[in-house]
C-alpha positions as a printed NumPy array, in Angstrom:
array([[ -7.501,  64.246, -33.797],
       [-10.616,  61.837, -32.913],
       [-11.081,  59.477, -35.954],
       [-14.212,  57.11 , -36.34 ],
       [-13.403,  53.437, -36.241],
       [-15.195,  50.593, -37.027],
       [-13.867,  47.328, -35.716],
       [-14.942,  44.125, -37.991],
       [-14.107,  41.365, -35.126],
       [-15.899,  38.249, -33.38 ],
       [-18.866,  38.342, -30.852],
       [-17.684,  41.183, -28.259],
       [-19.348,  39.679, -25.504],
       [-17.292,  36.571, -25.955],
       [-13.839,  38.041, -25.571],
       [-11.183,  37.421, -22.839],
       [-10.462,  41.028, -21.936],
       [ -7.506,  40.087, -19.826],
       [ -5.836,  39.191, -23.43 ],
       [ -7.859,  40.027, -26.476],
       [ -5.448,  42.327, -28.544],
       [ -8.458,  43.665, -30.357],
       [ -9.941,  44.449, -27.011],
       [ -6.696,  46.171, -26.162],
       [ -6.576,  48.163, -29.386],
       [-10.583,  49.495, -29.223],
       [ -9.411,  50.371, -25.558],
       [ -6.612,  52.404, -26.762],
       [ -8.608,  54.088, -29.534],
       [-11.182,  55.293, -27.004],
       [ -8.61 ,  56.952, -24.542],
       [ -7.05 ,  58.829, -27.649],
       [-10.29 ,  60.21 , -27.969],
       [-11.74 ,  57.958, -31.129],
       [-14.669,  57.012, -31.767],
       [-16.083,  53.619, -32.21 ],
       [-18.316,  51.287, -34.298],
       [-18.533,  47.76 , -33.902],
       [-19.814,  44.494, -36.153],
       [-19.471,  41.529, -36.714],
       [-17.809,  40.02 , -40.614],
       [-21.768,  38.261, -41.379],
       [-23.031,  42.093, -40.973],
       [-20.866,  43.752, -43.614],
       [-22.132,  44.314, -46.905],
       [-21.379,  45.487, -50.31 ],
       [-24.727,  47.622, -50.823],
       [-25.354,  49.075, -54.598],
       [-21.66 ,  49.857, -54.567],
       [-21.605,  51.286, -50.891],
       [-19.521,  49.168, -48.286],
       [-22.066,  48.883, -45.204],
       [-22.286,  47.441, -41.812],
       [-25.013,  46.445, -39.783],
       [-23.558,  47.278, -35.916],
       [-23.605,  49.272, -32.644],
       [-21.409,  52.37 , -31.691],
       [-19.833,  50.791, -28.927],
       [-18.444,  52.039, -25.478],
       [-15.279,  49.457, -24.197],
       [-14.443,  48.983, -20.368],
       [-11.841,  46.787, -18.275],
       [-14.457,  45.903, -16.572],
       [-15.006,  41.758, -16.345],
       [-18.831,  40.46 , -17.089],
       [-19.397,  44.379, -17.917],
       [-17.059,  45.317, -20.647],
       [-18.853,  47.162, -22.935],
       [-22.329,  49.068, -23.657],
       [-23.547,  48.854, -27.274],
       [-25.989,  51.958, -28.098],
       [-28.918,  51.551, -31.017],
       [-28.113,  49.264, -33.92 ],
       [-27.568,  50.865, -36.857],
       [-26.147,  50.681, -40.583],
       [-22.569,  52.394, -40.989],
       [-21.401,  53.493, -44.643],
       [-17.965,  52.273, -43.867],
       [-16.748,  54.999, -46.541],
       [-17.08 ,  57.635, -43.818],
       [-15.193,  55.958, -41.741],
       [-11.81 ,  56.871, -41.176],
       [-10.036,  53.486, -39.991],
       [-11.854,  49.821, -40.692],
       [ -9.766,  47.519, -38.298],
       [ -9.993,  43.795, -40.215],
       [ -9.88 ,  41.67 , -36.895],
       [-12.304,  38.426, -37.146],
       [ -9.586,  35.418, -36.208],
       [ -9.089,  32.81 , -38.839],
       [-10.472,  30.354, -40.311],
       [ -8.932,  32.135, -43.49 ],
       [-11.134,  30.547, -45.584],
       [-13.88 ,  31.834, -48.439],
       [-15.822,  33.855, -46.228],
       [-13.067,  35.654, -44.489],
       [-11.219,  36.474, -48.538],
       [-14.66 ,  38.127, -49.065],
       [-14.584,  40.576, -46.375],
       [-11.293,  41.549, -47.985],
       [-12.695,  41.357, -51.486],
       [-15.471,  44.23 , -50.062],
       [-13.313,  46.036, -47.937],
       [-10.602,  46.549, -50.504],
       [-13.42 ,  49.173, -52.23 ],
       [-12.956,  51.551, -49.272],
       [ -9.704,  52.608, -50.533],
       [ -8.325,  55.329, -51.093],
       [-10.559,  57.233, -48.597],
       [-10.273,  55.203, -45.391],
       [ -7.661,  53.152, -43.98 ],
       [ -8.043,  49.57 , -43.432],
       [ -5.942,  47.649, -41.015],
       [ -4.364,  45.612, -41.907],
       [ -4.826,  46.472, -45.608],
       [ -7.019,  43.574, -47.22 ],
       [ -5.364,  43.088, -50.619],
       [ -2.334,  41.996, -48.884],
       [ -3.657,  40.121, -45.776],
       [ -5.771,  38.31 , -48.52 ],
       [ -2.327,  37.669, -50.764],
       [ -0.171,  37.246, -47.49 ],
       [ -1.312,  33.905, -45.856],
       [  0.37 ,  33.481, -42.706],
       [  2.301,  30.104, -43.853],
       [  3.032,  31.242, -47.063],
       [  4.552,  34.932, -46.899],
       [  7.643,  33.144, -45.042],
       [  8.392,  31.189, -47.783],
       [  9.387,  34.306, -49.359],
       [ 12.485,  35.202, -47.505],
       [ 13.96 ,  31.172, -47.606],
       [ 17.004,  32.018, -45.825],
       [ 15.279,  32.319, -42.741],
       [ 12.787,  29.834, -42.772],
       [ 13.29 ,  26.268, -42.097],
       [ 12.99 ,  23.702, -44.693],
       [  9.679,  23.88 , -45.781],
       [  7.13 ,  21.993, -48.438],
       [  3.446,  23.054, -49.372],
       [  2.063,  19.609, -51.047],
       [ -0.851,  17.976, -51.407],
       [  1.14 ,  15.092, -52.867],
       [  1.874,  12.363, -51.091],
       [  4.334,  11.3  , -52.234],
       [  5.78 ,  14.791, -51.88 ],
       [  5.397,  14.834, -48.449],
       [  6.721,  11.66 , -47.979],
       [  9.546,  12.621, -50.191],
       [ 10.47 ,  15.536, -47.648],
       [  9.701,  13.497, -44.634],
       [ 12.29 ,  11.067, -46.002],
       [ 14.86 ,  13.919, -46.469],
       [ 14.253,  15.574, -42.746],
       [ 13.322,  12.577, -40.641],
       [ 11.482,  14.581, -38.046],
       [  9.166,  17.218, -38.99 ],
       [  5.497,  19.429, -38.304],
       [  2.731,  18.573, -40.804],
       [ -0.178,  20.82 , -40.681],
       [ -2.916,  22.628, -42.595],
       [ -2.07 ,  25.69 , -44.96 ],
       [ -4.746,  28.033, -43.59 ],
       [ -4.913,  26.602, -39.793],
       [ -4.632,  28.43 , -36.968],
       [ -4.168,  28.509, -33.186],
       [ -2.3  ,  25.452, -33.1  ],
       [ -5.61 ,  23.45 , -34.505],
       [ -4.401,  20.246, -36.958],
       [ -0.483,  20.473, -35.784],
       [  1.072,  17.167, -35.525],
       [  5.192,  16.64 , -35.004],
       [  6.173,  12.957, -37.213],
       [  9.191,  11.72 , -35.69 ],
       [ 11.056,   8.876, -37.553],
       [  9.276,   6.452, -35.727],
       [  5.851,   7.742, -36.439],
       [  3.755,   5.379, -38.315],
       [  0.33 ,   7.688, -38.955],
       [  1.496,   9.866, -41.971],
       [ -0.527,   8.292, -44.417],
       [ -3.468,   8.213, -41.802],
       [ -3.087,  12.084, -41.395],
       [ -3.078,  12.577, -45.071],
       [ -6.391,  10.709, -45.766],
       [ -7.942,  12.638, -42.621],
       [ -6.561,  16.16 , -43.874],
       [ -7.61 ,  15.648, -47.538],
       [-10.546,  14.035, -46.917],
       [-11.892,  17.301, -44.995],
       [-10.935,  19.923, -47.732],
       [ -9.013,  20.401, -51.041],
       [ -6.447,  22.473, -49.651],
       [ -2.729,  21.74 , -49.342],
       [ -0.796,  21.179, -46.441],
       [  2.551,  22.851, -45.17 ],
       [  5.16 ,  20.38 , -43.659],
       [  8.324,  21.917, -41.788],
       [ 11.144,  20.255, -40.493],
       [ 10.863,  19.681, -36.816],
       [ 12.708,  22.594, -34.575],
       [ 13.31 ,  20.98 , -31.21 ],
       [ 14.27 ,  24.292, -29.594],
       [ 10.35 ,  24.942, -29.656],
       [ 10.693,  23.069, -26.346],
       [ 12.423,  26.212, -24.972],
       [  9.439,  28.516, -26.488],
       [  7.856,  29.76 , -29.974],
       [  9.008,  33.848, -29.521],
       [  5.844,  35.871, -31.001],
       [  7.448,  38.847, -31.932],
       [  5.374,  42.358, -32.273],
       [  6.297,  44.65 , -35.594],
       [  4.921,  48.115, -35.79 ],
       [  4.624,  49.828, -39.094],
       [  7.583,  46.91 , -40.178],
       [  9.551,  47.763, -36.731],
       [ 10.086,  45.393, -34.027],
       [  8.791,  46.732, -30.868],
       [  9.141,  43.769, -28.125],
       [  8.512,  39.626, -27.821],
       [  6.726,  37.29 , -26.021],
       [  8.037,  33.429, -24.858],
       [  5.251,  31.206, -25.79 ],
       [  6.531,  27.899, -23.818],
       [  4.534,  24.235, -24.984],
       [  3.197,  22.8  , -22.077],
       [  4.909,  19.608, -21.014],
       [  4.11 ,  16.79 , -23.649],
       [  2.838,  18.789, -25.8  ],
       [  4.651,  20.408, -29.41 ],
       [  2.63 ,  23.018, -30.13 ],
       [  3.086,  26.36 , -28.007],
       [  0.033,  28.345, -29.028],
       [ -1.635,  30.052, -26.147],
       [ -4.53 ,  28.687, -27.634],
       [ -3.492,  25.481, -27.352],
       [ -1.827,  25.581, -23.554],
       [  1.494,  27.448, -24.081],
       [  2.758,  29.886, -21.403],
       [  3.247,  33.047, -22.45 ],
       [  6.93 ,  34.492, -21.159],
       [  8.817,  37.268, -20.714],
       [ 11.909,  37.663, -22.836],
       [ 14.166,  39.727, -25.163],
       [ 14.84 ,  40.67 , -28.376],
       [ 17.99 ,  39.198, -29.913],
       [ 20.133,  40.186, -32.712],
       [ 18.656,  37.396, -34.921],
       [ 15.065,  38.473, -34.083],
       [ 16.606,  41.927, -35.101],
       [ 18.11 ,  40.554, -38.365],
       [ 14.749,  38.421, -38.96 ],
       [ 12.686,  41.989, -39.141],
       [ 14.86 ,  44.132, -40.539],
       [ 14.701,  41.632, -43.575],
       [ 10.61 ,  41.465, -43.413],
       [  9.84 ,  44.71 , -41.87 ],
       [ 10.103,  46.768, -45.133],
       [  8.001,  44.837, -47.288],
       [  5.4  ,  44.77 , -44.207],
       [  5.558,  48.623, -44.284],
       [  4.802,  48.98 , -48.013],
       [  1.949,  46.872, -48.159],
       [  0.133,  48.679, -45.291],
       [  0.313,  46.013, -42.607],
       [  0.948,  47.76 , -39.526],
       [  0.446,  45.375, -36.752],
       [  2.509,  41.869, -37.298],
       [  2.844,  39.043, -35.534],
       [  5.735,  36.863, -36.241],
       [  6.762,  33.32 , -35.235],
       [ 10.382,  32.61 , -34.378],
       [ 11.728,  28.895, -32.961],
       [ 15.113,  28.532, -32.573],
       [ 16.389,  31.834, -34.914],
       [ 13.914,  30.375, -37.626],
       [ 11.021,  32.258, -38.93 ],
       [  8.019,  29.858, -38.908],
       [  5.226,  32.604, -39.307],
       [  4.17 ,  36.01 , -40.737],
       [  0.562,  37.056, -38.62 ],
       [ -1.004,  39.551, -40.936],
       [ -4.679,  38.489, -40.19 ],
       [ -5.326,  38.806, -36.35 ],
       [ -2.314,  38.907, -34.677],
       [ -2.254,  38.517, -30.983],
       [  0.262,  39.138, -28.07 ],
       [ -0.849,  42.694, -27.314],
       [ -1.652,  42.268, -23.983],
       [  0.711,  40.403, -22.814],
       [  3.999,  41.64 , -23.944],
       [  2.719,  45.492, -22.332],
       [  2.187,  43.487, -19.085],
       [  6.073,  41.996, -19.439],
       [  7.635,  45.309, -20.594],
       [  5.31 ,  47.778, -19.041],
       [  5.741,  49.677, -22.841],
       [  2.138,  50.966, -24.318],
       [  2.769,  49.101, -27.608],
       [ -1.006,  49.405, -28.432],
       [ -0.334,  53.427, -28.533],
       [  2.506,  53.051, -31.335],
       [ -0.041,  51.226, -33.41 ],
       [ -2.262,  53.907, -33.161],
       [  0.336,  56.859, -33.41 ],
       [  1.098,  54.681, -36.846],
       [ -2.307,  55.052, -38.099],
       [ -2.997,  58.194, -37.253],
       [  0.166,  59.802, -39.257],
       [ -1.022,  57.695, -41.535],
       [ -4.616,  59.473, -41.698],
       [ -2.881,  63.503, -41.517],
       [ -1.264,  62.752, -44.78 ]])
């Protein structure tokens, strides 16, 4: 069944193709016979009630320097469309709620992944805090004398912005840290947002596990080890991707998340575990893709798509 597929994502030509999960997922698409559109989030449009995109049908390639050919620029009515993949990265700020403000007006008639209404109402930082027995102790503030109040109570913990991501703004405050109230007037002198504080997990020195959920099943991990010195694990910011295995608590940790994840149409999930603790729920553009087919030699990327497309015969 070849389905037309527009990919909303960042610059093409600026991708690592050696680890870019959206890469991974376009190349997928294309050897199951789909076909595919690409733009960027500044192109779409809401046009006299039609959902547009300025873009390029777009050939993909593992090819580095050469990895895809764009034919004539054109506008797409994403309504024909059968899948819209939502893939930009973060910031999740006003611009990226928009796109899912305009996308959400494709439904019912095509298929949006991750579905927009929830990404938009399922912040990374904050969807956790909805299953507390398996996060760590955890405060969203502004207040400082909140967060003071918690860092009091826990001693050691991670302060960083609500809508970060990639690792950008995470500092660990140990008990001898003296910069809190520094790091407050910084972070609230840049935005109006609040911040998330966490208490401090030291088993993140043995690796932040970034495990993959299909559909709201777990289908295989990744080690994500901080480099030495360092807190923060993020591939983006250093960390070593790993191999390693699922364990029972991972297990436990989706088969509490994975059926909410199901209903509200977010097929490909990212999730953050340190320790046993769930830290993170990636509904915007998870990564890991590539790297956890590499460890397991397992297509992952082709259950994704075998997701969508039952998805599309119903």
């Amino acid at each position: 069944m070849a389905l037309q597929v527009a990919v909303q994502m960042d610059p093409i030509q600026n991708i690592n193709i050696a680890a870019d999960s959206t890469f991974r997922i376009m190349e997928e698409a294309q050897a199951r016979g789909h076909r595919l559109f690409y733009y960027t989030p500044d192109q779409l449009s809401l046009d006299e009630g039609r959902v547009t995109a300025r873009g390029w049908p777009v050939e993909v390639r593992r090819v580095k320097g050469d990895h895809f050919t764009l034919g004539p620029e054109t506008v797409a009515d994403l309504g024909a469309m059968d899948v819209v993949w939502l893939r930009q990265d973060p910031p999740f700020d006003m611009g990226y709620i928009t796109t899912t403000h305009v996308l959400d007006r494709l439904a019912p008639g095509t298929l949006v992944v991750n579905d927009p209404f929830w990404v938009r109402n399922f912040p990374e930082k904050l969807l956790v805090l909805q299953f507390p027995e398996l996060t760590p102790p955890t405060t969203v503030a502004r207040d400082l004398a909140t967060l003071r109040a918690f860092k009091a109570r826990h001693g050691d913990i991670i302060l960083k912005p609500l809508y970060g991501n990639g690792g950008a703004g995470v500092f660990r405050l140990d008990p001898n840290d003296r910069n809190f109230t520094a790091l407050w007037e910084v972070f609230t002198g840049i935005n109006r947002e609040p911040l998330i504080a966490q208490k401090f997990l030291p088993d993140v020195a043995k690796g932040d596990k970034r495990v993959i959920l299909v559909d709201g099943e777990a289908v295989g991990a990744i080690n994500r080890v901080p480099q030495e010195g360092e807190t923060r694990s993020n591939m983006h910011a250093g960390g070593t991707p790993t191999k390693v295995a699922l364990t029972e608590r991972d297990r436990e940790i989706c088969a509490a998340i994975g059926p909410l994840l199901r209903e509200k149409g977010q097929i490909f999930v990212g999730i953050d575990v340190i320790g046993g603790w769930l830290t993170e729920i990636n509904v915007t553009s998870p990564t890991g893709l590539q790297e956890l087919e590499r460890f397991d030699g397992v297509n992952v990327t082709a259950k994704i798509w075998e997701a969508i497309e039952a998805r599309r015969v119903r």
